[in-house]
MIDREN-104827 format. One record per residue: x, y, z of N, C-alpha, C in turn; residue number from 1. Coordinates in steps of 0.001 Angstrom, whole numbers. Example, Ala and Ser with C-alpha at 12.3 -4.5 7.8 and 13.67 -1.06 7.14 Angstrom:
<sites>
<<13190 -5690 7800> <12300 -4500 7800> <13200 -3300 7800> 1> <<12850 -2250 7080> <13670 -1060 7140> <12900 30 7870> 2> 
</sites>
This chain:
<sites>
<<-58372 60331 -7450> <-59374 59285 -7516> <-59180 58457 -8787> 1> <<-59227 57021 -8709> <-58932 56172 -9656> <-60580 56388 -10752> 2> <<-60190 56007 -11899> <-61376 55346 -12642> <-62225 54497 -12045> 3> <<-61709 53361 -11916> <-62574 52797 -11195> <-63495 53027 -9743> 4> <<-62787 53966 -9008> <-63315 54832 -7906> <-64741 55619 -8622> 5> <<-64437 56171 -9778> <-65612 57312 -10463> <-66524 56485 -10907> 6> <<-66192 55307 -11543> <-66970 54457 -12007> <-68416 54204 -10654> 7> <<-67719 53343 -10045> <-68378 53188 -8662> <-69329 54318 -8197> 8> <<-68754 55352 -8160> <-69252 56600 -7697> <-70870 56923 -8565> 9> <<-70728 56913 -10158> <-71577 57300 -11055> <-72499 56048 -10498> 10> <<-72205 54964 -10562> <-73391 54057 -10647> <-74305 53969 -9313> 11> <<-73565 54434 -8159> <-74217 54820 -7353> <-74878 55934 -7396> 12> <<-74838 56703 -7834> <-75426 58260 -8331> <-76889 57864 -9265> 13> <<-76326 57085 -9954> <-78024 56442 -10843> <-78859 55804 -10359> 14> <<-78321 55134 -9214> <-79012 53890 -8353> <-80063 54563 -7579> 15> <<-79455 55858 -6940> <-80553 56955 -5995> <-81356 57294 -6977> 16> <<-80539 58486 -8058> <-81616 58672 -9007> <-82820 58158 -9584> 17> <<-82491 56624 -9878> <-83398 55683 -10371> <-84763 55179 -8727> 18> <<-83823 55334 -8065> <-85018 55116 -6769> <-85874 56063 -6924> 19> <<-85297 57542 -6788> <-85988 58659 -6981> <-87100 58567 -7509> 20> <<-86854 58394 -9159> <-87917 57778 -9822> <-89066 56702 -9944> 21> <<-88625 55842 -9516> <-88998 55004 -9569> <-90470 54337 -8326> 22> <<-89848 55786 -7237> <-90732 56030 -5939> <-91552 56464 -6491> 23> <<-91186 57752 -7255> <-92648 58939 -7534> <-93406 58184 -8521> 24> <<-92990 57634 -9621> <-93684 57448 -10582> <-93800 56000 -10682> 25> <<-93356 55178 -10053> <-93637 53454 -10518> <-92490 53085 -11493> 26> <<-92718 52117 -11958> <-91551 51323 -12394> <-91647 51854 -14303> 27> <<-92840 51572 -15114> <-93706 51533 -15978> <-93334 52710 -16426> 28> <<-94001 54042 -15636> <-93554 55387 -16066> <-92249 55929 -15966> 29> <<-91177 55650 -15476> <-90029 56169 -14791> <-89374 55997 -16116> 30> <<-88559 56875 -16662> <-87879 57145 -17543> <-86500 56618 -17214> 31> <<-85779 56770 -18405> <-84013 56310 -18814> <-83756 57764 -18801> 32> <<-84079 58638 -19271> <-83444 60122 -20051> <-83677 60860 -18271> 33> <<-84752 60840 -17315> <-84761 61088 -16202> <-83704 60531 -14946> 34> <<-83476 59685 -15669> <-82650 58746 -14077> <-81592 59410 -14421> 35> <<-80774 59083 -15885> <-79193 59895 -16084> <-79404 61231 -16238> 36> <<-80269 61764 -16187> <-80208 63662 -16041> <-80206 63344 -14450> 37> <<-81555 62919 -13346> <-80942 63330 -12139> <-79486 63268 -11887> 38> <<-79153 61976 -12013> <-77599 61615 -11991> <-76442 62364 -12335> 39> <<-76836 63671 -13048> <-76546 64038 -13487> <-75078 63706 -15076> 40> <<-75384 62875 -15276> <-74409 61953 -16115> <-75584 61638 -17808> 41> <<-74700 61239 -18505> <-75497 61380 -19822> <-76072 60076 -19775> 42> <<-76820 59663 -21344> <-77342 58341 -21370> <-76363 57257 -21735> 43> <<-75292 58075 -22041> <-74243 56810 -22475> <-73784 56218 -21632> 44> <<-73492 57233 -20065> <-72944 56628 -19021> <-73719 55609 -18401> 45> <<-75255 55764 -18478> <-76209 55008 -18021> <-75651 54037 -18886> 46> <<-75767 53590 -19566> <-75786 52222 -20891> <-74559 51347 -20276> 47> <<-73404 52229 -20024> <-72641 51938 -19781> <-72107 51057 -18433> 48> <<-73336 51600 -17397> <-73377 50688 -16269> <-74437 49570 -16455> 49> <<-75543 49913 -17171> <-77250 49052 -17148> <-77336 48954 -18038> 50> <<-77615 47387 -18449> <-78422 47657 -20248> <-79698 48195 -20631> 51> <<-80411 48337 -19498> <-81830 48859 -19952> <-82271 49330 -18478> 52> <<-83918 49341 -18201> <-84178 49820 -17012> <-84457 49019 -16089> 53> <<-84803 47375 -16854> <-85171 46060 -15491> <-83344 45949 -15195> 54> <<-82385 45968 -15257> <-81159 46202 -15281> <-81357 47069 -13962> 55> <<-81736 48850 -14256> <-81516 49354 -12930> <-82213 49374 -11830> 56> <<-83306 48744 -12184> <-84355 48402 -11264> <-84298 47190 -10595> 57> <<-83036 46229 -10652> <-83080 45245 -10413> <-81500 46057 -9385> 58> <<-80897 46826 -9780> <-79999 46816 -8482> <-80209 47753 -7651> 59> <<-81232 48127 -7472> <-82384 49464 -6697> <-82586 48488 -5752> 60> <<-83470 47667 -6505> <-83717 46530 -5439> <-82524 45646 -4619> 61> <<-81446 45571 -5156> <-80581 44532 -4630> <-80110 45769 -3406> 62> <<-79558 46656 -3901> <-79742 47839 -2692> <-80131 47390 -1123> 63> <<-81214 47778 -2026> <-82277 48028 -719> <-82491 46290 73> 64> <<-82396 45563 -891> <-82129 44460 -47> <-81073 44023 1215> 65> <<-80288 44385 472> <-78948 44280 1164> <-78889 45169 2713> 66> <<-79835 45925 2532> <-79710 47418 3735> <-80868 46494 4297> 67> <<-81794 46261 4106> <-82606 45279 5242> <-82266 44681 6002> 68> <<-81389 43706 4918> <-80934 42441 5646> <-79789 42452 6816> 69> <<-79457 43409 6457> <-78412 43843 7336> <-79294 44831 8823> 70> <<-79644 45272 8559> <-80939 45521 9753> <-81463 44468 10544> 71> <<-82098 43362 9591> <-82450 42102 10357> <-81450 41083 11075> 72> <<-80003 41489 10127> <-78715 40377 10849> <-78910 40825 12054> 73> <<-78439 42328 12411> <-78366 43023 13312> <-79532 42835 15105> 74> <<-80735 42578 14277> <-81786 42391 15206> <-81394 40787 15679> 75> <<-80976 40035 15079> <-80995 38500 15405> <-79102 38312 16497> 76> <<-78515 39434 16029> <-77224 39494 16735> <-77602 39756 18602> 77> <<-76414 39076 19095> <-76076 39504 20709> <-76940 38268 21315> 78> <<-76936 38487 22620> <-77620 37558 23689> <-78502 38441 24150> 79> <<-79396 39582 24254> <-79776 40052 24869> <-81440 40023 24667> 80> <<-82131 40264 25183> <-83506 39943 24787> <-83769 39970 23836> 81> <<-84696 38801 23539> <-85309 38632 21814> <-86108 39474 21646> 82> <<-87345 39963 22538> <-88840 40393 21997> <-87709 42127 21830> 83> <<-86958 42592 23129> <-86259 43362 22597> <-85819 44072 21011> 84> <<-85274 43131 20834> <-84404 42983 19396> <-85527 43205 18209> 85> <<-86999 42608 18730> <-87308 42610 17555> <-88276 43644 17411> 86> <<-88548 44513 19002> <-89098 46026 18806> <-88002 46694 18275> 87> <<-87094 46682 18671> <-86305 47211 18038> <-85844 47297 16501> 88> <<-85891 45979 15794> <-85708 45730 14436> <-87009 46632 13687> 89> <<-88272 46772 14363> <-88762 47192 13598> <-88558 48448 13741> 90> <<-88353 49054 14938> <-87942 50663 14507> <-86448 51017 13955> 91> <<-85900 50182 13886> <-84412 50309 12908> <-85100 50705 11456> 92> <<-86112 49609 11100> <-86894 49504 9472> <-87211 50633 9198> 93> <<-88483 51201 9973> <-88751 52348 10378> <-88049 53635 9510> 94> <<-87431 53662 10281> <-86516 54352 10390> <-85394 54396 8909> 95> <<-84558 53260 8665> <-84644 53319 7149> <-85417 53580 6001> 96> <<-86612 53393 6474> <-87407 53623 5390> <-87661 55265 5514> 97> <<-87373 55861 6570> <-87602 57523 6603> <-86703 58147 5984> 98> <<-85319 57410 5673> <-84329 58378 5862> <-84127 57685 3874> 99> <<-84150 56723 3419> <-83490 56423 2611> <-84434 55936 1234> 100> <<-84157 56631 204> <-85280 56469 -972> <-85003 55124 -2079> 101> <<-83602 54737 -1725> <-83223 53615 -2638> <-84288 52458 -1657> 102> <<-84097 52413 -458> <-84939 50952 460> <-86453 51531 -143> 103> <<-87107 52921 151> <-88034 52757 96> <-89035 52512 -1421> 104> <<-87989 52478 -2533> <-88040 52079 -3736> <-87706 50698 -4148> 105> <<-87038 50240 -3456> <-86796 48781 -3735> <-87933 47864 -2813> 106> <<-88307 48253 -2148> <-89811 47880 -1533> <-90680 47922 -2469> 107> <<-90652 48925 -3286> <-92138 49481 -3944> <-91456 48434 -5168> 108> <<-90433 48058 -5739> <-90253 47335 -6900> <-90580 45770 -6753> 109> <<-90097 45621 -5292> <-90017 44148 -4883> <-91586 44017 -5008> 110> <<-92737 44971 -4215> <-94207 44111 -4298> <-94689 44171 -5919> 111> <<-94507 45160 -6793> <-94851 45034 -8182> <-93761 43968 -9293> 112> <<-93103 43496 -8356> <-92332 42327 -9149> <-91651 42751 -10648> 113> <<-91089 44493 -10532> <-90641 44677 -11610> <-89541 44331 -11989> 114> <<-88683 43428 -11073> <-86792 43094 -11500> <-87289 41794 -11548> 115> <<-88705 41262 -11749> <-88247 39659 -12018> <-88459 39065 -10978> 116> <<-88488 39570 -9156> <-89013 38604 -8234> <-87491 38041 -7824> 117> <<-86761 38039 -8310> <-85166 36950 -7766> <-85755 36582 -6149> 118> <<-85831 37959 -5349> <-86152 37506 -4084> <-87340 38208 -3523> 119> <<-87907 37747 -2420> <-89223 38404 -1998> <-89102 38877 -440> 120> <<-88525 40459 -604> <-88822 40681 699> <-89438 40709 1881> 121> <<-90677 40214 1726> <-92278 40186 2157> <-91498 38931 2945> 122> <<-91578 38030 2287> <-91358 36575 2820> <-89922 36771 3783> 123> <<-88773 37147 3960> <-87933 37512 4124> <-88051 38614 5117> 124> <<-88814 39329 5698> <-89507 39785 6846> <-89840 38965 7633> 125> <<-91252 38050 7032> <-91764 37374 7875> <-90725 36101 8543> 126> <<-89600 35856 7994> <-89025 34810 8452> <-87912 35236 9663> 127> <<-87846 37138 9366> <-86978 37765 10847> <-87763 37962 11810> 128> <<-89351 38214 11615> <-90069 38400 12919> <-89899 37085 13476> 129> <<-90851 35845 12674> <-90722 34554 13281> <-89545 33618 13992> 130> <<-88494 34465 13336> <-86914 34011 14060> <-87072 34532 15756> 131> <<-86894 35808 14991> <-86767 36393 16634> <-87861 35883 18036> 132> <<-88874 35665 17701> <-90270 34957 18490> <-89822 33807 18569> 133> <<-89434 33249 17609> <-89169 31637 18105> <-87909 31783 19051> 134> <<-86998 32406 18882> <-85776 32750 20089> <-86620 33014 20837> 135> <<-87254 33780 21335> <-87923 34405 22282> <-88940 33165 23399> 136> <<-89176 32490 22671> <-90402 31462 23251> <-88806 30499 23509> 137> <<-87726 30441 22842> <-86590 29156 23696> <-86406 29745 24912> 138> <<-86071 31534 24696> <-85377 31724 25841> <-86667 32089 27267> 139> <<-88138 31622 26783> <-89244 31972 28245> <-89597 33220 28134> 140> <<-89566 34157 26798> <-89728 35401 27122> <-91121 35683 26588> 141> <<-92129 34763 25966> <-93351 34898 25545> <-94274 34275 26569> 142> <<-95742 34872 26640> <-96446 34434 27729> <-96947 32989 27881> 143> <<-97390 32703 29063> <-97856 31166 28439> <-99397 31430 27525> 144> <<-99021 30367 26799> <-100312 30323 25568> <-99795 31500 24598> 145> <<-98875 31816 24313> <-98621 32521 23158> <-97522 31872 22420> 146> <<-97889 32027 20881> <-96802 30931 19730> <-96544 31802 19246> 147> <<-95179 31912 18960> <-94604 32301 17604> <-95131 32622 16438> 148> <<-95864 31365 15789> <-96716 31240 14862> <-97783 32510 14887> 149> <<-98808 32190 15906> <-99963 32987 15307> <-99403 34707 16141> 150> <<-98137 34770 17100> <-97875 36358 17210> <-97453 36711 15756> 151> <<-96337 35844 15575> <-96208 36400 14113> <-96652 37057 12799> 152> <<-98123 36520 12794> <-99370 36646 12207> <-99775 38236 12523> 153> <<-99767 38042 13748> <-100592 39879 14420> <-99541 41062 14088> 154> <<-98070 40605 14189> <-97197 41555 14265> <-96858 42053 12482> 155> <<-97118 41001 11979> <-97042 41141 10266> <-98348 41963 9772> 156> <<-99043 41484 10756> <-100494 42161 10446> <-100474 44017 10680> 157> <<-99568 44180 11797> <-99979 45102 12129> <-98871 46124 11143> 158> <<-97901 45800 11280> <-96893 46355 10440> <-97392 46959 9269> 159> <<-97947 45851 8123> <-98903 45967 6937> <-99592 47227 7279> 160> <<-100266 47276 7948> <-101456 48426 8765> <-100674 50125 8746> 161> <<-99652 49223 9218> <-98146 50655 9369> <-98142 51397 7611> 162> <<-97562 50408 6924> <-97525 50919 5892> <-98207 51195 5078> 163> <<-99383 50959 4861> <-100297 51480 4134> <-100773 52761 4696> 164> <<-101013 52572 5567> <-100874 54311 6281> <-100346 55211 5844> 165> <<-98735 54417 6095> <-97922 55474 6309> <-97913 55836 4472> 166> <<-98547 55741 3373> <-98498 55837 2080> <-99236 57451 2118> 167> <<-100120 57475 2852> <-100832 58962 2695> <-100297 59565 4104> 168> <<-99786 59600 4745> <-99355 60076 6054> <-98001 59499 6709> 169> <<-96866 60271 6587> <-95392 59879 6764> <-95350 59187 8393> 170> <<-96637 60371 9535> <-96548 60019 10389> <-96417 58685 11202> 171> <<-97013 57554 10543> <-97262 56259 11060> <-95849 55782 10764> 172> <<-94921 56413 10235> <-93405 55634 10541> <-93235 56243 11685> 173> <<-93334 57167 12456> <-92816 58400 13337> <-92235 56976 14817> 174> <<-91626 57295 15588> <-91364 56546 16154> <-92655 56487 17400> 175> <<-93208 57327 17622> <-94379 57403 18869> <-95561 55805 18301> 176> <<-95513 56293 16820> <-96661 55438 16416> <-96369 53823 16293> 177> <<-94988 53587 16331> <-94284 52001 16330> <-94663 51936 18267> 178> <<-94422 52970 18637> <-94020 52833 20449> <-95299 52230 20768> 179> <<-96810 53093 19992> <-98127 52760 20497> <-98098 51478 20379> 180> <<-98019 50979 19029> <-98455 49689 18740> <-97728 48704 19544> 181> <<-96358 48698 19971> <-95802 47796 21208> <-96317 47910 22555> 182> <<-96534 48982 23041> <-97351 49047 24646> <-98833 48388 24210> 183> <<-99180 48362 23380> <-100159 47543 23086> <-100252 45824 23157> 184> <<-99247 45821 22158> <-98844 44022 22163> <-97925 43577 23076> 185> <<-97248 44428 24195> <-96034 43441 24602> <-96925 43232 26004> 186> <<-98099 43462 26617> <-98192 43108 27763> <-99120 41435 27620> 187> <<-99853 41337 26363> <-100221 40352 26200> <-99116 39264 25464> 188> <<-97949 39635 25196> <-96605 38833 24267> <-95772 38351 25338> 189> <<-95386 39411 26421> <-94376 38558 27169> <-94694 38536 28656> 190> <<-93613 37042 28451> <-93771 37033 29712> <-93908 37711 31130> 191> <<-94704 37083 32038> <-94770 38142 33447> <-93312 38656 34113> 192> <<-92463 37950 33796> <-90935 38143 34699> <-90533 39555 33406> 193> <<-90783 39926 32374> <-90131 40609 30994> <-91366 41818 31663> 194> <<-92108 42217 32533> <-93176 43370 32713> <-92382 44415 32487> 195> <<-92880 45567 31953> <-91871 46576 31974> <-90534 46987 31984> 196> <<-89661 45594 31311> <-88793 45311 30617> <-88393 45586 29441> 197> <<-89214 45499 28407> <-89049 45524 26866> <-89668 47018 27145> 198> <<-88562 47880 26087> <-88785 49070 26072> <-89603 49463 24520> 199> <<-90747 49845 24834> <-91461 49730 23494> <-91175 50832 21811> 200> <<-90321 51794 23402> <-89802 52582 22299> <-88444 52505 21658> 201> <<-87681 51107 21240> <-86741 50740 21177> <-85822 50972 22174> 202> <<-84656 50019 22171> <-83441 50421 23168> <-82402 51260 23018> 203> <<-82602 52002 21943> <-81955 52921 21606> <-82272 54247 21464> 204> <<-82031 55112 22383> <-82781 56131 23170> <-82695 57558 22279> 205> <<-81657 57176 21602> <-81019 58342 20131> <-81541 58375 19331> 206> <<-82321 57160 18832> <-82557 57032 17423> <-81534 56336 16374> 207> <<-80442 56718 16911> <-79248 56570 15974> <-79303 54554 15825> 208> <<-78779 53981 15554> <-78300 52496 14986> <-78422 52344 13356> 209> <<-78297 51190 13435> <-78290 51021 11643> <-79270 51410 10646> 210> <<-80749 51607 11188> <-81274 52399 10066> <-81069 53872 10555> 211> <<-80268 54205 11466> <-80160 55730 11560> <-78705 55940 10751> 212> <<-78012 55410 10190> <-77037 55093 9231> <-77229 56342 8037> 213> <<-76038 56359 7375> <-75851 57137 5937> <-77014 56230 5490> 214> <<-77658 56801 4135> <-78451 56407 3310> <-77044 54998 2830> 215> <<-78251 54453 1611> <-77209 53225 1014> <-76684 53968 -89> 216> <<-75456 54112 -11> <-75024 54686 -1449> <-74575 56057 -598> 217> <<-74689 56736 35> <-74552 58249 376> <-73422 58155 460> 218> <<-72511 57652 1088> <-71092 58250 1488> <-70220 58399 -73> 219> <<-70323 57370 -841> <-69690 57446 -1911> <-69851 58319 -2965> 220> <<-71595 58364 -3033> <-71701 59366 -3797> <-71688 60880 -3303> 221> <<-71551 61462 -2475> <-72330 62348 -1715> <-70819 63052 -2265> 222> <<-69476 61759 -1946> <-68367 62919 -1325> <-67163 63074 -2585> 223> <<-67562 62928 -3402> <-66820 63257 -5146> <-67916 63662 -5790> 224> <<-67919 64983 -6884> <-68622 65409 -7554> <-68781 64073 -8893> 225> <<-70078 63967 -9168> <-70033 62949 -9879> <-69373 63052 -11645> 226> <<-69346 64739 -11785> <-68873 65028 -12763> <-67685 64645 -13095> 227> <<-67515 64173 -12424> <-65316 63521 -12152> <-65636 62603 -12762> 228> <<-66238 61843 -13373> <-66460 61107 -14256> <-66293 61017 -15721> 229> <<-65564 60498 -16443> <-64964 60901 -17533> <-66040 60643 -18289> 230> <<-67056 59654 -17699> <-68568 59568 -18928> <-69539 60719 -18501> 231> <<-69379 61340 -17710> <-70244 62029 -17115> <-70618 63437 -18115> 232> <<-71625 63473 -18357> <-71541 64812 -19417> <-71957 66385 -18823> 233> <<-71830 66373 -17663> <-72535 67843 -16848> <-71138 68280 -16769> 234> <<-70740 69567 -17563> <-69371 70370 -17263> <-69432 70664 -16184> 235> <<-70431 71279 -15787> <-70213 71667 -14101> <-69919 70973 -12933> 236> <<-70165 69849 -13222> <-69772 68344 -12266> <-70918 68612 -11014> 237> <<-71790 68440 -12062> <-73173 68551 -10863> <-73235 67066 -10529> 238> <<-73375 67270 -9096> <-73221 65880 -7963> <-74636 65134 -8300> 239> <<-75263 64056 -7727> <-76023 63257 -8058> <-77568 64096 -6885> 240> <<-78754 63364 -7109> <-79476 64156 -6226> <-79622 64031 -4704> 241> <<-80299 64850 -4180> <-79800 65536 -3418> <-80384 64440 -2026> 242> <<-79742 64057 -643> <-80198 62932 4> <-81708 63120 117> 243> <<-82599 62170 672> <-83826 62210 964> <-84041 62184 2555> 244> <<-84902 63269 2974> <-85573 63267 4302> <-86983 62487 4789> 245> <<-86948 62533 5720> <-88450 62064 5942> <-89531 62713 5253> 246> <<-89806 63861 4935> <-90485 64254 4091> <-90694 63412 3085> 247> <<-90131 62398 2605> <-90412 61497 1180> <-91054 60448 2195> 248> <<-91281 59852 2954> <-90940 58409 3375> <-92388 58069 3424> 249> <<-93650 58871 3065> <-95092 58219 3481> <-95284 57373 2481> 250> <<-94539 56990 1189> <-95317 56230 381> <-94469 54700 299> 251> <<-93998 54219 747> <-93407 53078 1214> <-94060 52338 2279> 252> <<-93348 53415 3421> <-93684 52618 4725> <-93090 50696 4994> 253> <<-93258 50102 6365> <-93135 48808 6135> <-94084 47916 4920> 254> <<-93775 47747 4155> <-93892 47220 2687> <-93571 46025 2753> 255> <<-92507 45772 4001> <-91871 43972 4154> <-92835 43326 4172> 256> <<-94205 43093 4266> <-95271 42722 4725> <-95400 40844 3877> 257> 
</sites>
């Protein structure tokens, strides 16, 4: 493995770590001496990637941005039904947000505006639901008398609803509880010819797609001990921490709001 390979490796190792933190405790309390101990790497190595902590909190967030957006490309990709795509996009989210602590930390940084705001995921949600609905109303698949506009409104609404929930109770990500809330809205959303068409429990019957994906950062860090790092100060070459399960995921939730 090159230097620059380890390099890569460590800073991804801090990036989880720093989510880690940054989930449990907020932005404010979350320590420097905590992020490079999970990481298992010293403080020099930290310095060495971040100058400070709006530094690592700002690529926590870029992270987790990046893993959205790529969720939402995904929902806006193919020819195949819009309202589809965009039950679906939200249980892709879902679903990232269960499995992965860097998204569900870069959520929690993006609404407390601790990297500075560069971008606003909130807004950046609302502009993939309203995409997909406005496809949806070109291609006839919304009822008559229903807009884009004010579904958009209910579906942002309800989402919001999702995640605050899901802050004291993991369950409201669970996929049954996304399924309720679509058999709910899609008979008044689409069209009569789309009846029992749009599958509320996404079209993907596995679970598996892009938020069923490696975490962001997992493959790289997961599969070299991070101690291979020549800044790294753990003799034992203790690896970075350990992935996150759904068990973490109630205090996020959809946050895109």
């Amino acid at each position: 493995m090159t230097k620059q390979d380890r390099a890569v490796r460590t800073r991804l190792a801090l990036i989880r770590s720093a989510a880690a933190q940054f989930e449990a405790h907020g932005y404010v309390r979350a320590g420097l001496a905590r992020i490079s101990a999970g990481a298992g790497v010293s403080s020099g190595a930290l310095h060495f990637h971040f100058a400070d902590k709006a530094a690592v909190a700002e690529a926590v967030e870029d992270a987790a941005a990046r893993a959205l957006r790529e969720a939402a490309v995904r929902g806006h990709g193919g020819d195949g039904c819009a309202l589809q795509r965009l039950v679906d996009v939200t249980h892709h989210v879902a679903r990232l947000l269960c499995a992965d602590v860097v998204v569900r930390a870069g959520l929690r940084l993006n609404v407390e505006g601790a990297a500075g705001r560069v971008r606003d995921l909130r807004r950046e949600w609302r502009e993939c639901v309203q995409g997909l609905l406005a496809e949806a109303e070109r291609r006839g698949e919304l009822a008559a008398g229903v807009t884009p506009q004010r579904t958009g409104a209910v579906v942002l609404a309800a989402t919001t609803g999702i995640e605050v929930l899901a802050r004291e109770d993991q369950e409201w990500l669970a996929r049954p509880s996304l399924t309720d809330l679509w058999q709910l809205l899609l008979p008044s959303l689409a069209a009569p010819r789309l009846a029992g068409a749009v599958d509320p429990a996404g079209s993907d019957p596995t679970g598996s797609g892009p938020a069923g994906a490696e975490p962001v950062g997992s493959q790289p860090v997961g599969s070299q001990p991070v101690g291979s790092d020549p800044a790294v100060s753990d003799p034992a070459g203790r690896g970075p921490v350990a992935r996150d399960g759904q068990a973490e995921a109630g205090r996020a939730g959809l946050a895109l709001r």
